[in-house]
C-alpha positions in Angstrom: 58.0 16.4 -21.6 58.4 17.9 -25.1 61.8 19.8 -24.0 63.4 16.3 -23.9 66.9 15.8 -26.0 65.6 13.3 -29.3 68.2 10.6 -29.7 70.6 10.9 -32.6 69.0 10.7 -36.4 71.4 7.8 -36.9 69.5 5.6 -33.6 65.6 7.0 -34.7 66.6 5.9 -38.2 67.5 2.6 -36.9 64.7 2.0 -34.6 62.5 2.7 -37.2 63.4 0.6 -39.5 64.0 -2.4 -36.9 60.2 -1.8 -35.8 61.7 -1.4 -32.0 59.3 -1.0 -29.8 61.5 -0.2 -26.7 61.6 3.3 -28.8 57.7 3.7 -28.6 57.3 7.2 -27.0 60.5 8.2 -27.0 60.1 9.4 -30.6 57.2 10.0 -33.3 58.0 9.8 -36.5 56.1 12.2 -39.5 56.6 11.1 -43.0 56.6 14.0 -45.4 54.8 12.4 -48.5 51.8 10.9 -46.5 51.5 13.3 -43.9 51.0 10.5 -41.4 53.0 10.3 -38.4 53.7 7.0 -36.6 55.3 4.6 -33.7 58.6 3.5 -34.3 57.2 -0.1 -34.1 54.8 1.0 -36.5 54.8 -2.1 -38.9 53.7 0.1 -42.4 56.3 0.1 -45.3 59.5 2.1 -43.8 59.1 5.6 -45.5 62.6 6.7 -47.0 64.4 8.5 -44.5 64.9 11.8 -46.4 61.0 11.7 -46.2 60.7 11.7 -42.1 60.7 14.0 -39.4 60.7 13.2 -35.9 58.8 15.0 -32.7 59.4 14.1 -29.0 55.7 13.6 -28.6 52.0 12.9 -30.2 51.3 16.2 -29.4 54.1 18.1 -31.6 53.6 15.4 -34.7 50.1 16.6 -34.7 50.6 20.6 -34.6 53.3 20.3 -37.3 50.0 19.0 -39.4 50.4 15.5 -38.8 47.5 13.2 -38.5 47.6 10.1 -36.5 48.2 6.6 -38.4 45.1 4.0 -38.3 47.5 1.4 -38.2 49.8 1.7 -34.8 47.2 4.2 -33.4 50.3 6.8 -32.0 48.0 8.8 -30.1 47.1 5.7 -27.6 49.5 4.8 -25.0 51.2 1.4 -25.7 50.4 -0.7 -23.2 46.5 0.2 -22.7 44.5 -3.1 -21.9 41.1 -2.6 -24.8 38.2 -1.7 -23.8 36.9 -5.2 -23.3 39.5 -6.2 -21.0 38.4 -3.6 -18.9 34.8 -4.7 -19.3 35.9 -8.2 -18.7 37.6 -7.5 -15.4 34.9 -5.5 -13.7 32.7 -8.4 -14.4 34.6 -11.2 -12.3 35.0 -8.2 -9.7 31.4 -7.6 -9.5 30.9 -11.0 -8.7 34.1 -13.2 -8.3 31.9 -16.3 -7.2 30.2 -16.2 -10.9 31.6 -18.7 -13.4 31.5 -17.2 -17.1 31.2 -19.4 -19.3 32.2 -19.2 -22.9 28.4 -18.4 -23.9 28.6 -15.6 -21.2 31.5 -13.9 -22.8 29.8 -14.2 -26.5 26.6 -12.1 -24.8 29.7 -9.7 -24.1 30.6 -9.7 -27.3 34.0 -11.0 -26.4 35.6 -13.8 -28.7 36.5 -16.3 -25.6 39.7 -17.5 -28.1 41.0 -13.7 -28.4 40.3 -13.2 -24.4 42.1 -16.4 -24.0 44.8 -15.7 -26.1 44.9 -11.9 -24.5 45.3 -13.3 -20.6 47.7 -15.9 -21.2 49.8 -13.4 -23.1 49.6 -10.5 -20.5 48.7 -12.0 -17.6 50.6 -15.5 -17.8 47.1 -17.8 -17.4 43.9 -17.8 -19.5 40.7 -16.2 -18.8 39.1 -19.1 -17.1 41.8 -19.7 -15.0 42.3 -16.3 -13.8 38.5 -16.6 -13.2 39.0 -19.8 -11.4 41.9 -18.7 -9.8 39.9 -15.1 -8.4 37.4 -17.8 -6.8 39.5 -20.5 -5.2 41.7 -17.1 -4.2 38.4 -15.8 -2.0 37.7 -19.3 -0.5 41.2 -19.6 0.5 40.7 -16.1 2.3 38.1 -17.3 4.1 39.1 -20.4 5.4 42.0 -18.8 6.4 39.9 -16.4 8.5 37.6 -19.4 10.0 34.6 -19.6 7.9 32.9 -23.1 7.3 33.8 -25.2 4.7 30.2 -25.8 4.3 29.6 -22.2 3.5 32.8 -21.9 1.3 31.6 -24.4 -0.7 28.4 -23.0 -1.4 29.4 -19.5 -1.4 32.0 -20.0 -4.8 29.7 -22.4 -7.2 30.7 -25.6 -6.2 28.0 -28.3 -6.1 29.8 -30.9 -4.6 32.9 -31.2 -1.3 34.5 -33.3 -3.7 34.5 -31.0 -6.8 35.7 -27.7 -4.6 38.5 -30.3 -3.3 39.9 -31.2 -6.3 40.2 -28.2 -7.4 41.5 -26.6 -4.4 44.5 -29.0 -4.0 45.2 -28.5 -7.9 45.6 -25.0 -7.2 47.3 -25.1 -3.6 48.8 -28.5 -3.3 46.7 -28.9 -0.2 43.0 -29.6 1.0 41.3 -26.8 2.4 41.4 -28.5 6.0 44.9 -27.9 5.7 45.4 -24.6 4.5 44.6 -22.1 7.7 48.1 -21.3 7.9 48.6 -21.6 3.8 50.8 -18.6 2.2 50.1 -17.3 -1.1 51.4 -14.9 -3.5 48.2 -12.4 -4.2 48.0 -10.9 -7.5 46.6 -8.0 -9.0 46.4 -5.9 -12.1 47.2 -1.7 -11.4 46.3 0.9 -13.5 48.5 3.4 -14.2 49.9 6.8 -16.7 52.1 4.0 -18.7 49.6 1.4 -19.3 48.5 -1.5 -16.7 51.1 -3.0 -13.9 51.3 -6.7 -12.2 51.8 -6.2 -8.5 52.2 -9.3 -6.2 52.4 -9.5 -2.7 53.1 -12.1 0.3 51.9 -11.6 4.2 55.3 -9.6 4.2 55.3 -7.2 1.3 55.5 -6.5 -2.1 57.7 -9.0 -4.1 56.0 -8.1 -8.1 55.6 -5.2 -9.9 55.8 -5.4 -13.7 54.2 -3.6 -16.8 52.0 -6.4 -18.0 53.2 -6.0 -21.8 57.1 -6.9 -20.8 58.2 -9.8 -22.7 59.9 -11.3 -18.8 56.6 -11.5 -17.2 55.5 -15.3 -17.5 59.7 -15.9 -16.3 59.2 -13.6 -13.6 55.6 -15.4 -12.3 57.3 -18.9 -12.7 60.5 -16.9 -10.1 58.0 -15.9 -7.8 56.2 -20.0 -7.6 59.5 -21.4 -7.4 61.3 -18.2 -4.4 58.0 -18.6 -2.0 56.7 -22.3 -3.1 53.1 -21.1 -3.2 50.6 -20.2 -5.8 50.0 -17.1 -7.6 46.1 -16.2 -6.3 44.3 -12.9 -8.1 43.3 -10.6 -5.7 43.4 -7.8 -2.5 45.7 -7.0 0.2 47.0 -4.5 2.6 49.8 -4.5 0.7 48.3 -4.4 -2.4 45.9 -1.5 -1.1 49.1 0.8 -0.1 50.9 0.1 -3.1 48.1 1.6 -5.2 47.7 4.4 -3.2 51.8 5.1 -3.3 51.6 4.7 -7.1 49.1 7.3 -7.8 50.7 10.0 -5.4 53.7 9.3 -7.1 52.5 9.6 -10.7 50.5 13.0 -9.4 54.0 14.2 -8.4 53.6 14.3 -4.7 55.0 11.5 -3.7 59.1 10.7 -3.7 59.7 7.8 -1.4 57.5 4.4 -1.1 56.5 3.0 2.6 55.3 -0.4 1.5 57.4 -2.9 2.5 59.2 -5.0 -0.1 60.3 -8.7 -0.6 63.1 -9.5 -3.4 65.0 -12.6 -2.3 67.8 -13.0 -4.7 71.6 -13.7 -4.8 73.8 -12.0 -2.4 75.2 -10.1 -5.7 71.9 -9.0 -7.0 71.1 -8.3 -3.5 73.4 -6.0 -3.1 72.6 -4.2 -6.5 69.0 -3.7 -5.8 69.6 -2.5 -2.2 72.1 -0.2 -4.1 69.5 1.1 -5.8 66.7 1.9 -3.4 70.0 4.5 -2.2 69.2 6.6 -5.5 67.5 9.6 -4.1 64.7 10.6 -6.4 65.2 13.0 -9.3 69.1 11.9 -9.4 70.8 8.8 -11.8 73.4 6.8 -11.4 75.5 4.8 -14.0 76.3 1.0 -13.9 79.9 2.1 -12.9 78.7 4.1 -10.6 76.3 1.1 -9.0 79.2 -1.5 -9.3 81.7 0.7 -7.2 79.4 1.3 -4.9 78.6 -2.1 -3.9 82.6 -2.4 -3.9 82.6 -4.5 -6.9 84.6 -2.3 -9.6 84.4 -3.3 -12.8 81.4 -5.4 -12.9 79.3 -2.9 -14.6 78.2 -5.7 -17.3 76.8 -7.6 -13.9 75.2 -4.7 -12.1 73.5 -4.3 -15.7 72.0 -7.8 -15.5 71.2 -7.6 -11.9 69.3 -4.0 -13.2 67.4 -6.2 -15.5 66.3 -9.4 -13.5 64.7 -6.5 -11.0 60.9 -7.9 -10.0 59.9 -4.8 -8.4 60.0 -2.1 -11.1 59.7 1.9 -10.4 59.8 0.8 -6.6 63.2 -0.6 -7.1 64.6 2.6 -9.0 66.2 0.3 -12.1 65.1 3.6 -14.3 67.6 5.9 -12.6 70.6 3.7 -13.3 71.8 5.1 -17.1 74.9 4.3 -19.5 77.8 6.0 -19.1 77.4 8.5 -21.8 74.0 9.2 -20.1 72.0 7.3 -22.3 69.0 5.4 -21.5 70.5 2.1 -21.6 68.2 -0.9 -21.3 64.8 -0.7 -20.0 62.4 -4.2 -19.5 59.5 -2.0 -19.8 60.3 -0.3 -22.6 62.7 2.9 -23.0 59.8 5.7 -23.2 58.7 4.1 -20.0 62.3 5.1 -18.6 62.3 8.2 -19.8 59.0 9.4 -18.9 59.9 8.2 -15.4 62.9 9.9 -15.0 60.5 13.2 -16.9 58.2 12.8 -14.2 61.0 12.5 -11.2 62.9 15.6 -12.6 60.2 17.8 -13.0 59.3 17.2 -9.6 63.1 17.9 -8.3 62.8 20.9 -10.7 59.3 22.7 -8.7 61.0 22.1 -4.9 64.4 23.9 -6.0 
């Protein structure tokens, strides 16, 4: 990774003084007079730019006698869910029928306003009704699969039929003696080499998969209510199951082409695009040009470029190999050092088979 090309002085200089993000790990910055090095996003007074000296990676900034800066952390990759969050999750997985409570997350030494605050901002809902939503999610399962209302019931907290109804038809739009044959959208939360992923899935494939720290996520959720008119439920599926499996040979370089099946209903135009771009073999790019003549619409480049960024299925749907022109990265909804370590990753791969 650290043989990469650096962007031009005259875009680092910009991106550092902007605070933009979408440049975090693509660059590090050093500053001479504190020997500090930083994120471009780093929000410290912007060091003069006679006094700063860039690396590709952590790595270098650090052997040139850099030390990391307490304030943006550099040496952590953006995106990492804290420690807590972690903590937090295992808990509801260890027992997705518990209720915690606000007292239970203060014995956790978890503020329930910053976990709060924390879910709704990553994972479009609060804590409690992700928590809620992981139950209800597993009762739905069930009575999909036959089991007893009685024992449903029981089996998720709920003291009372009318309580567990309530709140079932709040979160479905039907009661459970209507919801056998009720489709859902199953969510989960992915760990991965660039910080944690959203992956969704109907009975028919995968339909989500988003870096939970891009800015489109609670727009792309509210798409994915209104395209399959069901509820977004936390939880496991096949397709689920396969997709994490896929991810992790593909990040561990052995993997080049995803079997799970995919849903992306869309516009015939974007339609079009994104089929365009599952033909990018891996390792190669493709420019918007490129994309737009393809699909036999020349000269819509500035189209293909929104279609690229209203993608819901990211990495799966190659949107990363499709670059400017020039080359350049272009845009990236996750983040440019996410598209450039992705194409990294897909290159060095190309690079050990030839």
């Amino acid at each position: 990774m650290s043989s990469r090309t650096l962007p031009s002085v005259a875009e680092m200089e910009r991106a550092y003084k902007k605070s933009d993000a979408t440049y975090d790990g693509i660059f590090f910055l050093g500053v001479r007079t504190t020997a500090i090095f930083c994120r471009p996003s780093c929000p410290a007074r912007k060091p003069l730019p006679s006094n700063v000296e860039y690396f590709p990676t952590a790595r270098e900034a650090v052997f040139a006698g850099y030390r990391p800066c307490k304030r943006c952390k550099p040496m952590e990759l953006p995106g990492s869910p804290p420690r807590w969050v972690k903590k937090l999750l295992a808990e509801v997985e260890q027992d997705p029928t518990r209720r915690l409570t606000n007292t239970d997350l203060s014995e956790l030494n978890i503020n329930p306003a910053t976990a709060r605050r924390y879910f709704l901002r990553h994972y479009g809902m609060t804590f409690q009704e992700y928590s809620r939503a992981r139950r209800l999610g597993r009762a739905l399962v069930q009575i999909r699969d036959g089991s007893d209302f009685d024992e449903v019931i029981l089996g998720h907290g709920y003291e009372s039929h009318s309580g567990f109804r309530e709140a079932f038809v709040h979160a479905f739009g039907k009661p459970p003696g209507r919801s056998r044959d009720l489709n859902c959208v199953v969510t989960s939360w992915l760990e991965s080499p660039l910080g944690p992923l959203v992956a969704s899935a109907t009975d028919e494939g995968v339909c989500l998969l988003e870096f939970t720290d891009r800015r489109m996520l609670e727009t792309q959720f509210k798409t994915l209510r209104r395209l399959f008119s069901c509820t977004l439920v936390p939880g496991k599926d096949k397709h689920l199951a396969q997709l994490e499996e896929e991810l992790a040979a593909y990040f561990a370089g052995k993997l080049k082409r995803f079997k799970v099946p995919l849903v992306y209903p869309g516009t015939p135009f974007q339609r079009r695009v994104w089929d365009e771009l599952l033909r990018i073999p891996h390792g190669k790019t493709r420019s918007y040009e490129d994309v737009a003549v393809a699909i036999g619409a020349k000269g819509s480049h500035r189209a293909v470029a929104r279609a690229n960024g209203m993608n819901r299925i990211s990495i799966l749907i190659p949107c990363h190999r499709v670059l400017n022109k020039d080359g350049r990265l272009g845009g990236y909804g996750g983040g440019l050092w996410r598209k450039q370590y992705l194409l990294d990753l897909e290159r060095e791969k190309r690079k050990t088979e030839t």
